[in-house]
N, C-alpha and C positions, 0 to 999 in steps of 0.2 A: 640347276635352276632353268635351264635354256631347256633343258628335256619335258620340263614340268611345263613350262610355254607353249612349249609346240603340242604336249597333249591335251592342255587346255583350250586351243587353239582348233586342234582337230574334231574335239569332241562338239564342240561347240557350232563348227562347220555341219559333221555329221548330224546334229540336231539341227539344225537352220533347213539343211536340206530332208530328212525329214519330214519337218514343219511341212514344207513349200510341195513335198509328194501327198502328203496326207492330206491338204489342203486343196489339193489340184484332185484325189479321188474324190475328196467328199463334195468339191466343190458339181463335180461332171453328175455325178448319184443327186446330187440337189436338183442338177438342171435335168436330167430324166426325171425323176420324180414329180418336178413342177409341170412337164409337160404331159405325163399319165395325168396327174390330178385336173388339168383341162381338160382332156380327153376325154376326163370321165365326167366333169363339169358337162362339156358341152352334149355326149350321148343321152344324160340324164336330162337336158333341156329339150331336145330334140325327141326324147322319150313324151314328154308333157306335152308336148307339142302337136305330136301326132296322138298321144291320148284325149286331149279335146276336141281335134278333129274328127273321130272318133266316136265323141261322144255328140259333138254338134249333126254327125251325119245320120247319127241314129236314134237321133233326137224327133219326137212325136209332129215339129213343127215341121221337119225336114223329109220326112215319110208320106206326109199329107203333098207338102207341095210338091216331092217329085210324083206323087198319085195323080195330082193336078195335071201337071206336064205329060201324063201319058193319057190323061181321060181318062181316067178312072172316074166313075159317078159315086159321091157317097149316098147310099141311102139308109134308111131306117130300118131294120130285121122286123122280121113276119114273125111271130112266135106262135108257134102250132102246137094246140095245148089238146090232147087228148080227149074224150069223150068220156065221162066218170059213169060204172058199172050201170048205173040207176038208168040213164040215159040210152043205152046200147040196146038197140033190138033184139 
C-alpha cells in the first residue's frame, strides 16, 4: 500500500511539474507573440501614416503652393491651332 502512495505521490509531482514547465513555455511564446503582434500593430500605423503624408504632399493643393513658394507664375496655354488646307498659300 505504502508502494502504491508514494507512486501516486510521484506521478502526481511529475505532472504538477509538467503543468508549471508547460505553462512557463507557453506562457514566454505568449509574451513574444504579444510583442510581434505590436510590432506589427505599430509598423502598420506608421505605414498609414507616412501613406497620407504622401498623399497630402502630392496632393494638387500642395503642388501649387510649393509652385508659389518658388515663383512659379500660373498662366493660361496659348493653343496653336494649325492653318486648314483651304486657307494655306
Amino acid at each position: 500500500m505504502l508502494k502504491i502512495n508514494s507512486l501516486i505521490i510521484l506521478v502526481i509531482l511529475v505532472l504538477l511539474g509538467a503543468q508549471f514547465w508547460f505553462t512557463s513555455v507557453y506562457s514566454v511564446s505568449g509574451r513574444e507573440m504579444n510583442e510581434v503582434l505590436t510590432q506589427i500593430y505599430e509598423v502598420g500605423s506608421q505605414n498609414n501614416q507616412l501613406q497620407l503624408a504622401i498623399w497630402q504632399k502630392s496632393s494638387l493643393a500642395s503642388i501649387q503652393e510649393s509652385a508659389t513658394n518658388l515663383h512659379f507664375v500660373q498662366s493660361s496655354p496659348i493653343v496653336l491651332a494649325p492653318l486648314s488646307t483651304a486657307l494655306a498659300p
